[in-house]
Backbone bond lengths (Angstrom), bond angles and torsions (degrees), N, CA, C in turn:
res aa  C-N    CA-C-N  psi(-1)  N-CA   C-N-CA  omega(-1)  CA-C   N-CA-C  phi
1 X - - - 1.449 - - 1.527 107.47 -
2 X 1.365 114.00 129.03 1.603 104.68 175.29 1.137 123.71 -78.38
3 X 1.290 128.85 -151.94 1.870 126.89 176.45 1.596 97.76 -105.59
4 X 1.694 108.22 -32.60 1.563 93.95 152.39 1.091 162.65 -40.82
5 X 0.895 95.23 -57.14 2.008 131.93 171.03 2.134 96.55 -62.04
6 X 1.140 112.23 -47.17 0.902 116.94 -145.83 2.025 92.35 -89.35
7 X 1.190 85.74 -29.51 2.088 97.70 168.61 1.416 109.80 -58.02
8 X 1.311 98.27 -72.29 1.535 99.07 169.74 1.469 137.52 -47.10
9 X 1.175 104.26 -36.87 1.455 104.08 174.62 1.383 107.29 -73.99
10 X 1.404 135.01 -33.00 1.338 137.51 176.36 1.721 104.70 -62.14
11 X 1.228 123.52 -62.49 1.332 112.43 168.27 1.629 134.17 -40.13
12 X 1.721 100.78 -40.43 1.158 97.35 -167.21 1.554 99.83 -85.04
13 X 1.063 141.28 -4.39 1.169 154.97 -172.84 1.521 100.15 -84.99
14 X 1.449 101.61 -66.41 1.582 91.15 -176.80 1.592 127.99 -84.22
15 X 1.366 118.31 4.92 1.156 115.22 154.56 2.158 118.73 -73.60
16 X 1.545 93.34 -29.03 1.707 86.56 178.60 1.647 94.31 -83.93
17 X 1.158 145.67 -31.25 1.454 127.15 -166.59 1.884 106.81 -73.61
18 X 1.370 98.29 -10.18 1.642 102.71 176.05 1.153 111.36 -81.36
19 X 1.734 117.16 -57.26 1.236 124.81 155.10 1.722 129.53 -20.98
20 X 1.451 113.36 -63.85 1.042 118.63 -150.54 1.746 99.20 -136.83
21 X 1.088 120.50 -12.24 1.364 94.94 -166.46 1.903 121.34 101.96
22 X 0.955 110.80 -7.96 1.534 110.42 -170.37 1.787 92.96 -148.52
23 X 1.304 100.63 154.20 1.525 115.17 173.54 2.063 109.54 168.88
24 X 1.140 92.94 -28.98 1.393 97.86 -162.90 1.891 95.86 -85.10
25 X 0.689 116.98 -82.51 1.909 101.42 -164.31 1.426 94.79 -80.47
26 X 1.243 134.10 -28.09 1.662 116.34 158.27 1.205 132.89 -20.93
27 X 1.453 106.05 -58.18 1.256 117.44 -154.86 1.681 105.36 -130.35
28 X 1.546 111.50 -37.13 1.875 111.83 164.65 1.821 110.90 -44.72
29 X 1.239 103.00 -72.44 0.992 118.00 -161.19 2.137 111.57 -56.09
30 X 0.917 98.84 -25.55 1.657 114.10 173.57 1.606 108.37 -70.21
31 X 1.503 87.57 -55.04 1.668 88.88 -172.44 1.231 123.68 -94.42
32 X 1.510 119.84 15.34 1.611 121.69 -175.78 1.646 92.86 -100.60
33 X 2.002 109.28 -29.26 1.344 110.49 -168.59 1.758 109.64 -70.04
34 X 1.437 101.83 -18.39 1.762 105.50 -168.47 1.700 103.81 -69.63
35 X 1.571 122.40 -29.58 1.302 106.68 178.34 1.863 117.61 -77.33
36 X 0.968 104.18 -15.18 1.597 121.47 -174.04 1.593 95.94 124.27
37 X 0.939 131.62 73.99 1.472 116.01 151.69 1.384 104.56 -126.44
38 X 1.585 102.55 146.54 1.478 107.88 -179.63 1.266 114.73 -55.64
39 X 1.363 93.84 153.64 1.795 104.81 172.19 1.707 106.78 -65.02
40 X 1.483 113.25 -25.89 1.400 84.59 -169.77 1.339 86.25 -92.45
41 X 1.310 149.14 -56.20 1.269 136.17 175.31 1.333 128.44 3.63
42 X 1.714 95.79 -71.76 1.788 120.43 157.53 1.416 109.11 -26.89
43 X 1.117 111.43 -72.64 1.227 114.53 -168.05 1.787 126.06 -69.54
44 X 1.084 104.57 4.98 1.390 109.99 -161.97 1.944 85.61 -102.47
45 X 1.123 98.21 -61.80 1.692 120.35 -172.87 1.390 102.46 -65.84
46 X 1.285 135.63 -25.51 1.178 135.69 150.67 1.380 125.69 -35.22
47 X 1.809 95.94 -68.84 1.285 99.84 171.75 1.581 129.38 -61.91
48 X 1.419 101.13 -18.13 1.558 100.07 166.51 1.356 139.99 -76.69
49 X 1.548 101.19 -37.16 1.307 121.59 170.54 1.611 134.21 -52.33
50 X 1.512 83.17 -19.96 1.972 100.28 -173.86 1.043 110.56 -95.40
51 X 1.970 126.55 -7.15 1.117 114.16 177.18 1.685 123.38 -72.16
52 X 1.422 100.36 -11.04 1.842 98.51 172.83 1.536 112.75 -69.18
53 X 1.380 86.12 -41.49 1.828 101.48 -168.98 1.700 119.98 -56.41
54 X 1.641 105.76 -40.67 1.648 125.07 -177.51 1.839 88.54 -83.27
55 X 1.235 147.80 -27.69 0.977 114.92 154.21 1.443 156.02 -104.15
56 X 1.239 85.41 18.36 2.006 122.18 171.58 1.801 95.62 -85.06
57 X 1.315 107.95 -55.42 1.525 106.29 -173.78 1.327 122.06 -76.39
58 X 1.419 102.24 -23.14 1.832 102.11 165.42 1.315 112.41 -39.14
59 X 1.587 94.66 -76.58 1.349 138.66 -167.96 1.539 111.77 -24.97
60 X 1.418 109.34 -60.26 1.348 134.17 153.43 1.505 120.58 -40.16
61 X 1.512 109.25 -58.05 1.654 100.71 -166.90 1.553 96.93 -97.36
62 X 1.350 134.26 -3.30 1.453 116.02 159.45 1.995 102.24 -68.98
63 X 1.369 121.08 -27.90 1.529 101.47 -159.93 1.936 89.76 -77.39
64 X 1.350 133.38 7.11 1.258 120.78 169.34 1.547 100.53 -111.95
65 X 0.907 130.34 17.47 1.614 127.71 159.76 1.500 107.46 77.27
66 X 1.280 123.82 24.95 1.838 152.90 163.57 1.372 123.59 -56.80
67 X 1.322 108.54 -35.59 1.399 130.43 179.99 1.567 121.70 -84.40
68 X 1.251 131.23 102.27 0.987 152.69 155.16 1.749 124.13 -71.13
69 X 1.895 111.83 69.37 1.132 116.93 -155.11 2.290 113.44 -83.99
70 X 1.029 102.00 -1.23 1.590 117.08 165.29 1.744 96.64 -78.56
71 X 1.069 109.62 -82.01 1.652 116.02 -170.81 1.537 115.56 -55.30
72 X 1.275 114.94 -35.27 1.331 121.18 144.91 1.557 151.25 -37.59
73 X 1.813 97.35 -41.74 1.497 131.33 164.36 1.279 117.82 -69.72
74 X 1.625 111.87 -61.30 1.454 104.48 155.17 1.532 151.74 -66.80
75 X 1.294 109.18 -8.81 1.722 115.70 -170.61 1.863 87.28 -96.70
76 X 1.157 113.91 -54.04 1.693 116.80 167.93 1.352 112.93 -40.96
77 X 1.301 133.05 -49.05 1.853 147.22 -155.95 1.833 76.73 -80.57
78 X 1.431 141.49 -62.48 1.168 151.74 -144.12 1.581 102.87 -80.60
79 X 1.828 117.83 -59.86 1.338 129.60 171.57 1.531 97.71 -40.09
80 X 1.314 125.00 -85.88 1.580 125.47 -174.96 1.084 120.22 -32.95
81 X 1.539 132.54 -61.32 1.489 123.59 168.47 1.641 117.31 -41.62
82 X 1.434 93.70 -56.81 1.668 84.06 172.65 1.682 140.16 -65.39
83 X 1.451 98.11 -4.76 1.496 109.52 -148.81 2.055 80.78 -89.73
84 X 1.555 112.81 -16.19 1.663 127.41 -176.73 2.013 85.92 -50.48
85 X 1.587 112.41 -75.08 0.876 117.11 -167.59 1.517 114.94 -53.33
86 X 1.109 132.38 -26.72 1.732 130.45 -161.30 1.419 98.57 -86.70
87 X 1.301 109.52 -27.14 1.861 103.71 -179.10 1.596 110.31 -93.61
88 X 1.312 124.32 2.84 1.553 125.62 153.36 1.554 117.50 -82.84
89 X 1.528 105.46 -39.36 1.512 103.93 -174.79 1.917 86.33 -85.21
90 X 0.905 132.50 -49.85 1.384 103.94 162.21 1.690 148.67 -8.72
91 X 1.375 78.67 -84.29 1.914 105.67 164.21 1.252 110.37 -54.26
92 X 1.799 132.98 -25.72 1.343 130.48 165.88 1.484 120.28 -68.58
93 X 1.199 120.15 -25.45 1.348 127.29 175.43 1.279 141.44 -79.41
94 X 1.352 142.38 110.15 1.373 149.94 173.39 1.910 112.53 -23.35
95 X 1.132 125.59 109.19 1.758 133.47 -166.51 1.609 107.67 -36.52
96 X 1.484 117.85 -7.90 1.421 132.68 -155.49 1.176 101.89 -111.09
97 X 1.606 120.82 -50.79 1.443 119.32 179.80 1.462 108.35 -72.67
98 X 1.631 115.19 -45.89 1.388 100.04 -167.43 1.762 110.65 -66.11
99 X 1.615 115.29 -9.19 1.522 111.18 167.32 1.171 110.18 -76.26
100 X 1.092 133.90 -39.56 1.438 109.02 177.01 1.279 135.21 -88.16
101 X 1.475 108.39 16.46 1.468 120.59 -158.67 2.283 63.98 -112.33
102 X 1.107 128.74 -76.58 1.338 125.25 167.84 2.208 112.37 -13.24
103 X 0.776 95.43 -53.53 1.477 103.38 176.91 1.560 119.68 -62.68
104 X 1.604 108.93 -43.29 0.962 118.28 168.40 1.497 121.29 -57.98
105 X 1.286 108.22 -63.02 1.430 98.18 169.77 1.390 127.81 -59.31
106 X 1.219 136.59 -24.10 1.390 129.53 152.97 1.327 115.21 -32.52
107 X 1.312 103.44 -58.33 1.912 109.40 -168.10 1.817 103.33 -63.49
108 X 1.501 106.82 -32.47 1.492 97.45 -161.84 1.506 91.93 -78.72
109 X 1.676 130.02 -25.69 1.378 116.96 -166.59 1.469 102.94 -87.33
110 X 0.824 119.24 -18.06 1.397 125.38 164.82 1.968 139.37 -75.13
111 X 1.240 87.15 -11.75 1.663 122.29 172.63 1.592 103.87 -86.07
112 X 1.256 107.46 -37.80 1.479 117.61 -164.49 1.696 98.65 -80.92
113 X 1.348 106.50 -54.82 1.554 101.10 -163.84 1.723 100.90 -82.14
114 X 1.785 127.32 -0.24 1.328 101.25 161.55 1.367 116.05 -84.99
115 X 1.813 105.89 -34.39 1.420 95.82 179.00 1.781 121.69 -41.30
116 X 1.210 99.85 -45.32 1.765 119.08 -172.24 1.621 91.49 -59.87
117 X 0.999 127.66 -78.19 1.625 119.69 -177.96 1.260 122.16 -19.44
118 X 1.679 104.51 -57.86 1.006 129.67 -171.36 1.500 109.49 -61.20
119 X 1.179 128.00 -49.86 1.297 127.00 176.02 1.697 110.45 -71.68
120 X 0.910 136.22 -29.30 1.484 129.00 -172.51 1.641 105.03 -86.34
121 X 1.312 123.53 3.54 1.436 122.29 -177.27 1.218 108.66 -88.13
């Protein structure tokens, strides 16, 4: 992976997590896997990579009053404990299954937010 490749994807990442909320395993984890990097790799560096981004974008959407830091405290306090278990059943898995089990959820989170579109039109 170059420092190029790897610029860009950081930008383009953190302009949609400003946007929208998502950028980091959306879009890291897809595009670190296209040069050959492991899925769990991906996913590890993923999770690292987003910690600049979630606190650039906080930072930002608390100064518009966006931030909901109770509901925030807890779904985060809850994500982390659980996130213990997702990197064992992780580490149990073949680099192949956990991609397509990765793929899968794309399609299902993505099913979800057309249906939702779809109905509010």
């Amino acid at each position: 992976m170059t420092i190029v490749f790897a610029v860009v994807l950081g930008v383009v990442a953190g302009v949609l997590a400003g946007m929208f909320g998502v950028g980091g395993g959306i879009l890291f984890v897809p595009m670190l896997v296209v040069p050959g990097v492991s899925q769990h790799d991906a996913t590890g560096t993923s999770l690292l990579a987003i910690l600049p981004t979630v606190l650039v974008g906080t930072w930002r959407q608390h100064q518009y009053g966006n931030v909901r830091w109770r509901a925030a405290a807890v779904i985060g306090t809850a994500a982390a404990a659980a996130a213990q278990g997702g990197v064992l059943v992780a580490e149990s898995l073949g680099d192949q299954t956990l991609r397509r089990l990765f793929a899968a959820l794309l399609v299902l989170v993505a099913a979800q937010i057309a249906w939702r579109a779809r109905r509010k039109v």
